[in-house]
C-alpha positions in Angstrom: 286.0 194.8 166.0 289.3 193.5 164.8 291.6 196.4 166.5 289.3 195.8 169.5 290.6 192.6 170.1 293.8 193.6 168.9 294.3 196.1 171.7 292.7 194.0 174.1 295.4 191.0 173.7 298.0 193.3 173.4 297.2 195.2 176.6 297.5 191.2 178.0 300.9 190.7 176.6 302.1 193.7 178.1 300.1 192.8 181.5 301.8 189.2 181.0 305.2 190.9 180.2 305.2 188.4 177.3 303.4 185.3 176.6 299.9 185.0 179.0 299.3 181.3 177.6 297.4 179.6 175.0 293.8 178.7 177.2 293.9 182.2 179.0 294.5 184.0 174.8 292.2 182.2 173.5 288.9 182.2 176.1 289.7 186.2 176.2 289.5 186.9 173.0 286.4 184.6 172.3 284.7 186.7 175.2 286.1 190.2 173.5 284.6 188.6 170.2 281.3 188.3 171.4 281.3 191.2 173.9 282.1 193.4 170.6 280.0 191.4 168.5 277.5 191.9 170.9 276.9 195.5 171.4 277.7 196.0 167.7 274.5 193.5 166.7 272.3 195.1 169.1 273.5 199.0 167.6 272.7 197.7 164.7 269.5 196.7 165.8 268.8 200.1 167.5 270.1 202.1 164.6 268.6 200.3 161.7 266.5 203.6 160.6 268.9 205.9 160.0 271.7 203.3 159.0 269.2 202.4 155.7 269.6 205.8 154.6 273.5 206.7 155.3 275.2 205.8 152.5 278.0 204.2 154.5 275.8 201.5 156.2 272.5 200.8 154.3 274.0 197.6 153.2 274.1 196.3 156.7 272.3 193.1 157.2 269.6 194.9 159.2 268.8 197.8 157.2 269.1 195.8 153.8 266.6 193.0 155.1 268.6 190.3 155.1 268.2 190.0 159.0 264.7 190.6 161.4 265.5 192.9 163.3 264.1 190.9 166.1 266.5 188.5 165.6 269.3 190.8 165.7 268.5 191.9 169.1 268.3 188.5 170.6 271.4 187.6 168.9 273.3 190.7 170.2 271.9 189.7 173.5 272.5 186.4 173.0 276.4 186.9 172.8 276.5 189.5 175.5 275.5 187.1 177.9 277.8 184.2 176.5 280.6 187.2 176.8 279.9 187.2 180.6 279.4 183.4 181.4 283.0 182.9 179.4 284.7 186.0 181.1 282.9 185.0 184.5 283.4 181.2 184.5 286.4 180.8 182.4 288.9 184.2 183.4 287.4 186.5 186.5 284.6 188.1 187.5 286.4 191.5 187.1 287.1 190.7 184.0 283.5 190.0 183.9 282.2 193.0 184.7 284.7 195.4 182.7 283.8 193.5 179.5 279.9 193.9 180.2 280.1 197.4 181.7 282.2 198.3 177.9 279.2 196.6 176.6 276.6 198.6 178.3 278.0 201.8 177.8 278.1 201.3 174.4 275.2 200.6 173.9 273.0 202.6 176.3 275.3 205.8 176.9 276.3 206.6 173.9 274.3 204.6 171.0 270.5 205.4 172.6 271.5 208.9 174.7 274.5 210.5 173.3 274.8 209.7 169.2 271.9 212.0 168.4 271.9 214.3 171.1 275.4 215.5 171.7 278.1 217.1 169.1 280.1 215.4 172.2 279.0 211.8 171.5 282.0 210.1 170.3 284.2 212.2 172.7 282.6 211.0 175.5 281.2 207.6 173.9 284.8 206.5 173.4 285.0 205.2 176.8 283.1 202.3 175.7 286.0 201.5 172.8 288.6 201.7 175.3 287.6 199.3 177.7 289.2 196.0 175.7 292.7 196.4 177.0 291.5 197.1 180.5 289.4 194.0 180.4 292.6 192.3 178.8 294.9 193.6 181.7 292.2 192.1 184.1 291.6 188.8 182.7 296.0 188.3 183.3 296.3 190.4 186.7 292.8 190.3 188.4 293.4 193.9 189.0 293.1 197.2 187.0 296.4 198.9 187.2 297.6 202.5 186.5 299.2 201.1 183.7 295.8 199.8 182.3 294.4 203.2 182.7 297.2 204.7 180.5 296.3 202.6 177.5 292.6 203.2 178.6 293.2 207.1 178.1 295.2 206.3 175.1 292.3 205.1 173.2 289.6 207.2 174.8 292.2 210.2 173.3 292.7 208.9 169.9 289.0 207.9 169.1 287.6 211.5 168.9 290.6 212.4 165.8 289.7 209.1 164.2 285.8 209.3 164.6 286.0 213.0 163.2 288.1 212.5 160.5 285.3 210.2 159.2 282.5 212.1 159.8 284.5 214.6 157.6 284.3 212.4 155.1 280.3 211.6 155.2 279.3 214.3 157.0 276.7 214.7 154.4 275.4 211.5 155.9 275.1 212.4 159.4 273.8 215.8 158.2 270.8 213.3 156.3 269.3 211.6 159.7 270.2 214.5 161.8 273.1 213.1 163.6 274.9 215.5 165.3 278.7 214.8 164.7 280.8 217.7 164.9 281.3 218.9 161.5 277.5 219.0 161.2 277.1 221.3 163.9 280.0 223.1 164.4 281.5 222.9 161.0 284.6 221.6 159.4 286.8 224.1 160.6 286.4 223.8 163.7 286.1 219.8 163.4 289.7 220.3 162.3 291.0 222.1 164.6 289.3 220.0 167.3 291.2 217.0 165.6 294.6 218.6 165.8 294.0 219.8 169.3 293.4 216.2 170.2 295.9 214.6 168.3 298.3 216.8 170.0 296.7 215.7 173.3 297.0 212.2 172.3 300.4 212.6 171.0 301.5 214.0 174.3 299.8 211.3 176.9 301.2 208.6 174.9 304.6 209.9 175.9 303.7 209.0 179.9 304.0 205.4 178.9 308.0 205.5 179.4 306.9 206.0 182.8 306.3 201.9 182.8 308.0 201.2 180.5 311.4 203.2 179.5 313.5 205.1 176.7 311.8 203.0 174.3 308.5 203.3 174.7 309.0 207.2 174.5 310.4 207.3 171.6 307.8 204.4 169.8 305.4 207.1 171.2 307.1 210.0 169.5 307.4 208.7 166.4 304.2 207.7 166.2 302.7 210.6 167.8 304.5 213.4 165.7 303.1 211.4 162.3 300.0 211.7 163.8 300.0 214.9 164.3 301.5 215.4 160.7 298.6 214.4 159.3 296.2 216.4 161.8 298.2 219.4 160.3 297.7 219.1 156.5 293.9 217.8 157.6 293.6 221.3 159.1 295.8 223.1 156.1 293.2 221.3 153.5 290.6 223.4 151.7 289.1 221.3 149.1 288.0 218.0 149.8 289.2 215.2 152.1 292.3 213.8 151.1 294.0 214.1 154.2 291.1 213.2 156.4 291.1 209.7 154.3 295.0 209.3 155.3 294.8 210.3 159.1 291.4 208.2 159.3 293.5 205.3 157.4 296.6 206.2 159.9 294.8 206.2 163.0 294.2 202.4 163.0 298.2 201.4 161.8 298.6 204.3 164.4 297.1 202.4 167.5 298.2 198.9 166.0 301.9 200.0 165.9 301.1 201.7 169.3 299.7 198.5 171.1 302.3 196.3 169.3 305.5 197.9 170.1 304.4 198.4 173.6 303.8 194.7 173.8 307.1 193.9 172.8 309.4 196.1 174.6 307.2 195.0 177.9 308.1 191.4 176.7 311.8 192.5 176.4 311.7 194.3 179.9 310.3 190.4 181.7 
């Protein structure tokens, strides 16, 4: 939830070409808190069966019985609609609508239809993830521009390496409540070469934000990118364990940080 709002302010700074204001940062990123908080209550909610026996999330307030379920839903739904009414009332209605529409498809697309139907779920699922800085470019330009859509295909890009490095780690997890992430069905060698070939895909796009933005921003993109893929390589190369996966998974988030940041800065530099 953190690196969501992270990216979504970011993505305003850069909209903003520096500084979009004090009332503006803050009512934006209390909508992005409860737009996130929202559809990750009401997931929990919806996946409190299998999340009490994965290892990684039986502790959840849900599944450990520390919340009614009943009231997790209302309170997911709760803060979905206070994300509107602020968004709506407060920033745009485009604004709005992205945040909800992130909201939805999170929830509906790919927590009840894709998570445990599709080896494809996070791949296609990521959408939802990377609508914060296109609700964040919104709420400063009351538009969606191509540059919004860059950072937009940025995270859509990066979240199936990240998610799969994970599941690498519990896939014995997924492979418990019959989720169907990819090294459960396809196996880890070919969920490692699937993270290379998108980290070189991600690696590559990021490069297209020079366009925008200059000499800078390609080589902010390069760096980053080529550690990236780095990693993606000894991930592949590893035949024991899951070392590396725990280092690109860790990476991936400074990754997209450092990303967002230094874009933010050198649009600020470019006002």
């Amino acid at each position: 939830m953190a690196l969501l709002l992270v990216t979504e302010y970011l993505a305003m700074v850069t909209a903003a070409r520096g500084w979009p204001g004090l009332g503006l940062s803050l009512v934006a990123l209390a909508g992005g808190a409860c737009a996130a908080g929202g559809a990750g209550a009401i997931n929990c909610w919806y996946d409190r069966d299998i999340d009490a026996i994965m290892g990684r999330t039986r502790g959840r307030p849900v599944p450990a019985g520390r919340i009614p379920a009943g009231h997790a839903l209302a309170f997911g739904l709760l803060l979905t609609g206070l994300a509107f009414a602020l968004f709506w009332v407060e920033v745009n209605p485009l604004a709005a609508w992205l945040s909800l529409l992130g909201g939805l498809f999170y929830v509906l697309v790919y927590t009840v239809w894709l998570k445990r139907s599709t080896s494809e779920n996070i791949v296609i699922g990521g959408a939802a993830g990377a609508m914060p800085p296109v609700v964040g470019w919104a709420a400063v330009t009351h538009s969606v521009g191509p540059l919004a859509l860059a950072l937009f295909a940025i995270i859509f890009l990066w979240t199936p390496p990240h998610f799969w490095a994970l599941s690498l780690i519990v896939r014995r997890d997924y492979a418990a409540v019959g989720v169907p992430m990819r090294p459960v069905v396809v196996g880890v060698r070919r969920t490692r070469l699937a993270i290379l070939a998108y980290s070189v895909l991600l690696a590559a796009f990021s490069l297209v934000l020079g366009v925008w933005l200059g000499a800078a921003e390609v080589a902010l993109a390069a760096v980053l990118g080529l550690a990236f893929c780095w990693l993606a390589v000894r991930v592949l190369r590893e035949t024991t364990g899951t070392r590396w996966a725990r280092q690109l998974f860790r990476f991936s988030m400074l990754y997209l940080f450092a990303l967002f940041l230094g874009t933010a800065v050198i649009a600020a530099t470019l006002h």
